[in-house]
C-alpha positions in Angstrom: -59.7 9.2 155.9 -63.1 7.2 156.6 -66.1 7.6 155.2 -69.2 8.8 156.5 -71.3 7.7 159.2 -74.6 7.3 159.8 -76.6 6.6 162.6 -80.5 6.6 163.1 -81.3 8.2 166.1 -84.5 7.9 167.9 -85.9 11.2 169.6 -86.4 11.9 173.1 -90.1 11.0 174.5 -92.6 13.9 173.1 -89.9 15.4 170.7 -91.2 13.4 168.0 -92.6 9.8 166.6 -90.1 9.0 164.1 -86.3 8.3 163.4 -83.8 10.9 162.0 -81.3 9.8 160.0 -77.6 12.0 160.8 -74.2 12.0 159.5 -72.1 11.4 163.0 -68.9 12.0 161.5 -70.0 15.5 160.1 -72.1 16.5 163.2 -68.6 15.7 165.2 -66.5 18.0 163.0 -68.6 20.6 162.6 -69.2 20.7 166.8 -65.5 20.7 167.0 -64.9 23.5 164.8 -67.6 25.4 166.1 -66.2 25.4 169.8 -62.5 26.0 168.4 -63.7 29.1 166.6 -65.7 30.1 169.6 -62.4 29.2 172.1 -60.3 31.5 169.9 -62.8 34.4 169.5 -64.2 34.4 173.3 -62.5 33.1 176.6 -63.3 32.8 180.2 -64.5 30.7 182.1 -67.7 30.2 181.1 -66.4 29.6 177.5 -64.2 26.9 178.8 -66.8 25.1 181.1 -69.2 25.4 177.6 -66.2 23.6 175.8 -65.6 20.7 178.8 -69.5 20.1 178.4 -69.5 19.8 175.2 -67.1 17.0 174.2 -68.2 15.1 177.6 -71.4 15.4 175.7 -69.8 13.8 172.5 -67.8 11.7 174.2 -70.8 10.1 176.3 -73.3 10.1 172.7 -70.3 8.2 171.4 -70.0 5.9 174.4 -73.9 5.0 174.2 -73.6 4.2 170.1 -70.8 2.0 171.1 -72.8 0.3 173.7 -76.0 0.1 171.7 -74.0 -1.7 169.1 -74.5 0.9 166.5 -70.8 1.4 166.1 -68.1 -1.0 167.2 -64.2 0.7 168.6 -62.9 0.5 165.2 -65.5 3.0 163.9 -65.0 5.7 167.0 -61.6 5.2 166.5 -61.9 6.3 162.7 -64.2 9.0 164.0 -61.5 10.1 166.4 -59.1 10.0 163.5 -61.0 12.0 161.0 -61.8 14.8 163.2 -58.1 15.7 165.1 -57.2 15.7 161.5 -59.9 18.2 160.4 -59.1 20.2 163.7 -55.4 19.5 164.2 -56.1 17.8 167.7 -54.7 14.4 168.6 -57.2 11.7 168.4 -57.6 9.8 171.5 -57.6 6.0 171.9 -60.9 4.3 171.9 
């Protein structure tokens, strides 16, 4: 199990003039649990398009901290690790 991570993220022009300080690893589990729960209480197709969106979107924010140097492979992959334990998934290579 890893530890937490933190990342500063910067706000999108006119959002805001400062930093935020977030807990990745939390933000990822909690997201995946969220759309779990919501795949097992709703479905269609709208649902699953919702879900597809959704970890494209993680997996891209992940992508970008990789790139930006803010986390390095061995981090995502502990990431990765942490939450398809806390969801029961299987983590995916990175």
């Amino acid at each position: 199990m890893m530890g937490a991570v933190y990342v500063n993220v910067k706000p999108a022009a006119g959002i805001g003039n400062g930093y935020r300080r977030i807990c990745l690893s939390a933000t990822l589990a909690t997201i995946n649990r969220e759309l779990a729960m919501d795949v097992l209480n709703e479905d269609g197709a709208s649902e699953r398009a919702e879900l597809h969106f959704l970890a494209a979107l993680t997996d891209e924010l992940m992508r970008h901290l990789m790139d930006a140097g803010v986390l390095n492979r061995q981090q995502l992959q502990s990431i990765e690790n942490a939450v398809a334990e806390r969801t029961g998934g299987i983590p995916r290579a990175w």
